[in-house]
C-alpha positions as CSV (number, residue, x, y, z in Angstrom):
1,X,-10.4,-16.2,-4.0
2,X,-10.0,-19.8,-3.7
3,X,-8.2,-20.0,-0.6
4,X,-11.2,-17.9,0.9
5,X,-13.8,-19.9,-0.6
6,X,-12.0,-23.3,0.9
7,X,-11.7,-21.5,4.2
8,X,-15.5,-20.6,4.2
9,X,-16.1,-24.3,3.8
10,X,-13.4,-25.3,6.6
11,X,-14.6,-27.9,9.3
12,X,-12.7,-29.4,11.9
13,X,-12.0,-33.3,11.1
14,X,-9.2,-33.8,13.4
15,X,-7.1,-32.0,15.6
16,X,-6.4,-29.4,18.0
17,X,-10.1,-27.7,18.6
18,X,-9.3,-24.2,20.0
19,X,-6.8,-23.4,17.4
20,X,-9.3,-24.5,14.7
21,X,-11.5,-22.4,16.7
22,X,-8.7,-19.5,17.0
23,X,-8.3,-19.2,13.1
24,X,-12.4,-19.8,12.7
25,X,-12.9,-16.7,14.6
26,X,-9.6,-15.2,13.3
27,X,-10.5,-15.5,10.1
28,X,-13.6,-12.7,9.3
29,X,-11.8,-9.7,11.4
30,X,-8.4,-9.9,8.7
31,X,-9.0,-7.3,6.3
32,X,-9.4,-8.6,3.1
33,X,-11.9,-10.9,4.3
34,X,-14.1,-8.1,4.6
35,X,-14.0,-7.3,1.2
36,X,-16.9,-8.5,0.5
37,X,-17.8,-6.8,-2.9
38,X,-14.3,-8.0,-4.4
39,X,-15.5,-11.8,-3.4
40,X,-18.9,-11.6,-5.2
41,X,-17.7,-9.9,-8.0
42,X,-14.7,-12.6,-8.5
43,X,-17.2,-15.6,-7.5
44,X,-19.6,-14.5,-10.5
45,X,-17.0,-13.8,-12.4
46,X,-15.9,-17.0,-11.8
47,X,-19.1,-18.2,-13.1
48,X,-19.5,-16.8,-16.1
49,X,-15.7,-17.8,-17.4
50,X,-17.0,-21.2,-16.8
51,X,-16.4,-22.8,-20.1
52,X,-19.5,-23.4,-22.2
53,X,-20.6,-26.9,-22.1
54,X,-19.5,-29.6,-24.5
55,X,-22.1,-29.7,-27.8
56,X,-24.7,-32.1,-27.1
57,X,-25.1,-35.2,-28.8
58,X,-28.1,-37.8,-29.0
59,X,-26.4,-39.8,-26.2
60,X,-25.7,-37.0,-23.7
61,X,-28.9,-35.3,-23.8
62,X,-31.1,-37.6,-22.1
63,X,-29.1,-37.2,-19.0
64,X,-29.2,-33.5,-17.7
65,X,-26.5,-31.9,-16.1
66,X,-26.7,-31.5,-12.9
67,X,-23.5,-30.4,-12.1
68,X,-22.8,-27.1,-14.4
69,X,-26.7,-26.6,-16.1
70,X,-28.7,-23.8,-15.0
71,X,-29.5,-24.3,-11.5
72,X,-27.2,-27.1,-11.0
73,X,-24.5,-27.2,-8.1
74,X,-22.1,-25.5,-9.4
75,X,-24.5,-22.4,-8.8
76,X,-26.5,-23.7,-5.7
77,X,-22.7,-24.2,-4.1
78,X,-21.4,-19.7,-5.8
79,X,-25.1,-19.5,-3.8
80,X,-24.0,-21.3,-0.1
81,X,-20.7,-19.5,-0.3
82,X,-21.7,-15.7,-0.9
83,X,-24.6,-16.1,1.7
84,X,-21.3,-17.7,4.1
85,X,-19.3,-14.6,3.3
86,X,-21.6,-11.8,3.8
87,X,-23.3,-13.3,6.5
88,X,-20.7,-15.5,8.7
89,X,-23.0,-15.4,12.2
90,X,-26.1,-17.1,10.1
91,X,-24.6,-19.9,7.9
């Protein structure tokens, strides 16, 4: 599930364009990519094996976390990557 999730996020930097283009358009017609059920279960599971957080202390919690709190990246990226996967033609 990594691999798929890096390859949903794949953008030419440099490079040979039509075979980045060729494995682009290669990639959502292989079978397991249409397993789409399998991905969103393993992405939320993913997500909820997260390790809890460290204890707060009086120093830490003035800053909030935006990386792994509720709401933060961590689930606004799980968000951009199951919309990419079950809808490749929109994102």
């Amino acid at each position: 599930m990594t691999i798929r999730t890096a390859l949903l996020d794949a953008r030419l930097i440099l490079g040979d364009e039509p075979l980045f283009a060729e494995l682009h358009a290669a990639l959502p017609a292989r079978t397991c990519w249409r397993r789409a059920r399998q991905f969103v279960e393993a992405k939320l599971a993913e997500q909820n094996d997260a390790p809890p957080p460290a204890p707060a202390t009086r120093a830490i919690c003035v800053e909030p976390n935006i990386k792994d709190g509720k709401g933060g990246l961590r689930d606004l990226h799980t968000l951009h990557w199951l919309a990419k996967h079950l809808y490749p033609d929109t994102a």
